[in-house]
N, C-alpha and C positions, 0 to 999 in steps of 0.2 A: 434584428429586433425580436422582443417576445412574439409567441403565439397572443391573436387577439381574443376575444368573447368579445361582441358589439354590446351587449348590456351589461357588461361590467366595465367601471371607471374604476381603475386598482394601479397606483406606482410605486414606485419602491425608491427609497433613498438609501445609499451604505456607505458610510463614513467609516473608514479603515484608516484608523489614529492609530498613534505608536505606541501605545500604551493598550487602550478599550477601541471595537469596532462595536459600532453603531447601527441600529437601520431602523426605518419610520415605513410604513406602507398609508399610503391615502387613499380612500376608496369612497368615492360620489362626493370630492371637496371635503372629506374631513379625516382624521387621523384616526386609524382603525388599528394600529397594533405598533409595536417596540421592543427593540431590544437591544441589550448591551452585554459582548463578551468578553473577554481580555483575544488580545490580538496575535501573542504567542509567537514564533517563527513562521508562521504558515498564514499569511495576509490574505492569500484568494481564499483557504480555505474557513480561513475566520469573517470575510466578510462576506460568503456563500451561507456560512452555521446561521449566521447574526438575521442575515434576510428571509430564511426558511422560519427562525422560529417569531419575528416579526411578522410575518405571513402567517404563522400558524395561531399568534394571536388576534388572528383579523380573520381566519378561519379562512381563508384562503390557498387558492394551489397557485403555485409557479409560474404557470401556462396561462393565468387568471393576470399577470400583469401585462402592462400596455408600456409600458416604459420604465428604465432602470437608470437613473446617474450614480456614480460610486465620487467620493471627494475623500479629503483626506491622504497624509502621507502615500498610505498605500493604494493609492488609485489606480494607480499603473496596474496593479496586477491583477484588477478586475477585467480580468476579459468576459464574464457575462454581464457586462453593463452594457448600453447602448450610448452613453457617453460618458464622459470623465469631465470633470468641472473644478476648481479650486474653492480652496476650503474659506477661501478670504469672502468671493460669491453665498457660496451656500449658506455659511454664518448670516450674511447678511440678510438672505432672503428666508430662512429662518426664525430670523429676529424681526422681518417685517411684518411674516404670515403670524407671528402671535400678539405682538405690538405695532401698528399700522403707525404709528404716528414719531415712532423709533428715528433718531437721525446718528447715533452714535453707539457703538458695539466693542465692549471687550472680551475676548474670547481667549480662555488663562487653560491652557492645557497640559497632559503629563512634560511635552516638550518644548513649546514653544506659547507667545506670548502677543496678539493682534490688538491693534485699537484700526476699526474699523468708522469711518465718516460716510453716512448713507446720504442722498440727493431726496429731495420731497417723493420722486416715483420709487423710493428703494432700492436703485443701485447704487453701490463702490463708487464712491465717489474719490475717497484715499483712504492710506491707510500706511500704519507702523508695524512692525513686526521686531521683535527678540526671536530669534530663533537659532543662534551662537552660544547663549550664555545661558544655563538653567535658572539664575536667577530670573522672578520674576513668572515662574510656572511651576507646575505642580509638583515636578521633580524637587524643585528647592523645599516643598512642606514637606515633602513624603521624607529627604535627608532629615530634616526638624522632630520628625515624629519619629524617625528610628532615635535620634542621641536622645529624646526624651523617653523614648521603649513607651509612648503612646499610641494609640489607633490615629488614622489622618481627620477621622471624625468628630476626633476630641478636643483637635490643634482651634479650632474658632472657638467655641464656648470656652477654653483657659484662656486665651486672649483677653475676651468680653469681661472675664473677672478679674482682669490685673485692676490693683490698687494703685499703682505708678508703671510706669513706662522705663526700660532700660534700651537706650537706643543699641541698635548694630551698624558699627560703621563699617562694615563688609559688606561688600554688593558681589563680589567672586562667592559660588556654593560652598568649595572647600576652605577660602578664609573664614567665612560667614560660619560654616560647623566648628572650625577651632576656635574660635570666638568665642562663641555657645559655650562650647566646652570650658572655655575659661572660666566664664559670668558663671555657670550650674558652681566649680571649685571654690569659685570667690562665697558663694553662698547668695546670689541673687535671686529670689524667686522664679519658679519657671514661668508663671503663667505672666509677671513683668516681663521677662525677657521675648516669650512668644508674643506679646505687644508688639515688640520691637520688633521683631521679626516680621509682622505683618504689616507695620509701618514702614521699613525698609525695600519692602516688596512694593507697598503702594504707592509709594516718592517714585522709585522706578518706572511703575507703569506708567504715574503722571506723568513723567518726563515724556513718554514716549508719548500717550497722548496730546500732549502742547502742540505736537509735532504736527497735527492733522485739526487741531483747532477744534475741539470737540462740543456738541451741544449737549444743555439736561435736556432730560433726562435721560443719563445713561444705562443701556441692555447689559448685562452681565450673560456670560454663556461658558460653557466648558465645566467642567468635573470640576473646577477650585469656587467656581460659582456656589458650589453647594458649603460653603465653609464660611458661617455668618460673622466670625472675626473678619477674613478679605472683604466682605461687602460692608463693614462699618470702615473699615480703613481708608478702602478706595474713597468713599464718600468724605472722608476727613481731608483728604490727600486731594481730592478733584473737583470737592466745594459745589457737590452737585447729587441730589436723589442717584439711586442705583438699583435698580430695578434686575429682581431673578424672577423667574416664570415659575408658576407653581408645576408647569410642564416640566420634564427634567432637562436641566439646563445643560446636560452632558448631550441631548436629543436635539439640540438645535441645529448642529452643522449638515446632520441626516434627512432632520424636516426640510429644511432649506434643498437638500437635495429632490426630495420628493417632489417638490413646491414645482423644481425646476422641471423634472419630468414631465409634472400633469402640463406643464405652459409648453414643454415640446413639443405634444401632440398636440394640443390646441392650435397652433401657429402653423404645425407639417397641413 
């Protein structure tokens, strides 16, 4: 375990994703600092960079935390964590400490794709997972925005503007881009066909969702959460409000880990 200081209440949360590593410090019950890096080859060392300058946003030292959980892909290779916890957990308890009243969690990341079902006290209660097929997470827009040579920032506001709808009956990534590629030759508008694309993605998640019976209002989380074309779809697709945190929703699986730390020490 870290070194302690008895007047400071300081933890640290580090979500080491396949894509972005994460980290939230909480310090006297509230969130004091964040950060997010790309995670690179080097998973310890990228979720060691992420928790320093998380810490350095909260003006704290190292030795000033009381407890560390790491979650995320890369979890395993946190050996300065004091424990390891899954991302299925921390999402949830992330989505609880900012919405209390939360019973259902979609967390849409660079790789993989959860609909999370929470209990009235805020735990996993079930839950669905993609985590086979890129459809369905971020990887699948990030393909979208390369064959259109757009930013991924752009991909939801062209949606939002389509005048019609051009569906994609691809649910495979690489069917789903030569598809694309057809509709752009055929001459179909792009920002119709990124409709589709963000419809085809959201029929998916629903499907997965049915799965675990999900209540509204549903939590939105993860890096696709930031893309307002997915949060109009999902709600077309799941006949239910969808709610993103003005916190950054890519910060939720890290708070959730934080969350877990301070409840460690409270219980040790």
């Amino acid at each position: 375990m870290c070194d302690q200081r008895n007047d400071i209440q300081a933890y640290a949360g580090v979500d080491v994703g396949s894509l972005a590593t994460k980290s939230v410090v909480i310090l006297d019950g509230n969130m004091a600092g964040s950060s997010i890096i790309p995670t690179g080859v080097f998973p310890e060392k990228a979720g060691q960079e992420a928790m320093e300058k998380a810490l350095a946003a909260a003006g704290l030292n190292p030795d000033e935390l009381r407890f560390i959980v790491a979650t995320g892909y890369g979890r395993i290779t946190a050996k300065y964590a004091d424990k390891m916890v899954t991302e299925i957990t921390c999402h949830a308890k992330g989505a609880g400490y900012l919405r209390p009243a939360i019973r259902t969690v979609i967390d849409m990341g660079g790789q993989d794709c959860k609909v999370i079902k929470l209990d009235r006290e805020g735990n996993v209660e079930d839950f669905a997972m993609n985590d086979k097929c890129a459809a369905g997470t971020g990887r699948f827009l990030e393909v979208m925005a390369n064959v259109f040579k757009v930013s991924l920032d752009k991909l939801g506001p062209m949606a939002l503007s389509a005048n019609s709808v051009v569906p994609i009956s691809s649910t495979c990534t690489v069917f789903a881009e030569s598809e694309v590629i057809s509709l752009i030759a055929r001459g179909e508008p792009p920002e119709d066909i990124l409709k589709g694309v963000h419809q085809a993605i959201s029929n998916r998640v629903a499907g997965m969702a049915s799965r675990v019976n999900p209540e509204p209002e549903i939590f939105f989380s993860g890096g696709v959460a930031k893309n307002s074309g997915m949060k109009a779809a999902l709600e077309s697709a799941l006949k239910s409000p969808v709610y993103v945190p003005d916190f950054d929703p890519q910060l939720v699986g890290a708070l959730g880990a934080a969350v877990l730390a301070k409840s460690f020490v409270s219980k040790a």
